[in-house]
Each structure stands twice: as structure tokens, then as C-alpha cells.
C-alpha positions as CSV (number, residue, x, y, z in Angstrom):
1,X,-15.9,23.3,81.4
2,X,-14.2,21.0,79.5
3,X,-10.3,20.9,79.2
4,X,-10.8,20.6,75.1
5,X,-13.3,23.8,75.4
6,X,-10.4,25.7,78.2
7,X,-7.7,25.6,76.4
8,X,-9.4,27.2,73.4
9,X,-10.8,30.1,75.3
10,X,-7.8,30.9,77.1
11,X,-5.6,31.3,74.5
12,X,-8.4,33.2,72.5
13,X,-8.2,35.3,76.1
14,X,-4.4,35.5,76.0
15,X,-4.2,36.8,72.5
16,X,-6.8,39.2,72.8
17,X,-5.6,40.7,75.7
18,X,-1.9,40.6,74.4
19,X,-2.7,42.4,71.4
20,X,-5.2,44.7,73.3
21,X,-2.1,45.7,75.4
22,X,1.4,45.2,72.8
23,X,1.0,49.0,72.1
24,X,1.0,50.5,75.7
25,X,4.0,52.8,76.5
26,X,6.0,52.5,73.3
27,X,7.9,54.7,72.1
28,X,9.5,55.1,68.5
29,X,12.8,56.4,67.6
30,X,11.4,59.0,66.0
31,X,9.8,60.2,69.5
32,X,12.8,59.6,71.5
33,X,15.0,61.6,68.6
34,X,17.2,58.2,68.1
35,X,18.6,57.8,64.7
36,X,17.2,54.2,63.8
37,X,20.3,53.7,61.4
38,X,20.5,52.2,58.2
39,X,17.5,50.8,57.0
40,X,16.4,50.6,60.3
41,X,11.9,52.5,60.8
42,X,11.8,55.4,62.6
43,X,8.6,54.3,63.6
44,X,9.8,50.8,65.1
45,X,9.5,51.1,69.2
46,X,13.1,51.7,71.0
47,X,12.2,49.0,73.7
48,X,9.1,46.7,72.9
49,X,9.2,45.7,76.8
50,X,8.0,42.3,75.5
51,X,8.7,40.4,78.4
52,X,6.7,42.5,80.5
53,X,4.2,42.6,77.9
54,X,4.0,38.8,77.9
55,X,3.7,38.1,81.2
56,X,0.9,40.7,81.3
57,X,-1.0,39.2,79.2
58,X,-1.0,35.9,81.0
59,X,-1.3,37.0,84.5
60,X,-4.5,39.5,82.9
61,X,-5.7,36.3,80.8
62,X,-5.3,33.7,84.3
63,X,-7.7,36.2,85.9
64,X,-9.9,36.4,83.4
65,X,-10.6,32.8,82.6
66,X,-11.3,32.1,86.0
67,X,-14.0,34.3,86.2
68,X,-15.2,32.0,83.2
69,X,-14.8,29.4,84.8
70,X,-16.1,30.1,87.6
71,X,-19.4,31.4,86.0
72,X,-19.7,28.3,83.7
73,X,-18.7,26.1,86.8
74,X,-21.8,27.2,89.0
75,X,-24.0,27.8,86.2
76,X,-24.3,31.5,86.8
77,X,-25.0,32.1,83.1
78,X,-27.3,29.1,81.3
79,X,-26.4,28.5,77.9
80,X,-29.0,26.6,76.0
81,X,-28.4,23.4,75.0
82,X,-26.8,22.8,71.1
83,X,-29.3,21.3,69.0
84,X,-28.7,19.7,66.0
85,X,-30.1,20.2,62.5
86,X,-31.2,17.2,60.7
């Protein structure tokens, strides 16, 4: 696999997986009875964890894209070749 075609797919992986996992384990202010203050949603998440969240993602993402690679590497999955239209 090319390195123009890898980084393409891993950051298609990275975002997918990110968003997949952005609303694990949050909790509002409105579920943990805090008074969001003025203006503030009392549906926005107390503690986003977005760190942990981000780091997740990559670590989830890495692991992922090597299986890819390693599948396109030793040619466990053919892909037939692109033809052209004239």
C-alpha cells in the first residue's frame, strides 16, 4: 500500500472510530444534577474525557490499519485491477 493511499485510510479509520467512540461514558449535567449556569446546556457532558478519547481512537485506529495493511501487503484479499473508461 501506498503511503498516498495510507494516509487516506487511516485517518478515514481514526475519525470513524473517534466519532464511533466520542459518546461513551458521558455524562450531562443534567444527569449528574450540576447546575450548568448561565447560559451554559444541561445537556453539554460534565467531563468530555477527550484526552482519553483521543488517544483511544489512535491506539484503536493503529491496530486497525495494520490489519489492512497487512491483508493488502500479502495479498490476502485481491482487488481487481482499475480499468479505465475510454
Amino acid at each position: 500500500m501506498s503511503l498516498s493511499l495510507s494516509i487516506p485510510v487511516f485517518l478515514t479509520l481514526w475519525w470513524l472510530v473517534f466519532l464511533s467512540i466520542l459518546p461513551l461514558g458521558v455524562v450531562s449535567h443534567a444527569e449528574a444534577g450540576v447546575d450548568p449556569g448561565d447560559g451554559g446546556d444541561p445537556a453539554a457532558p460534565v467531563d468530555p474525557k477527550l484526552r482519553r478519547k483521543l488517544l483511544t481512537a489512535t491506539w484503536i485506529s493503529m491496530a486497525l490499519f495494520a490489519v489492512i495493511w497487512l491483508v493488502m501487503y500479502f495479498h490476502l484479499i485481491q482487488l481487481p485491477p482499475l480499468r479505465l473508461q475510454d
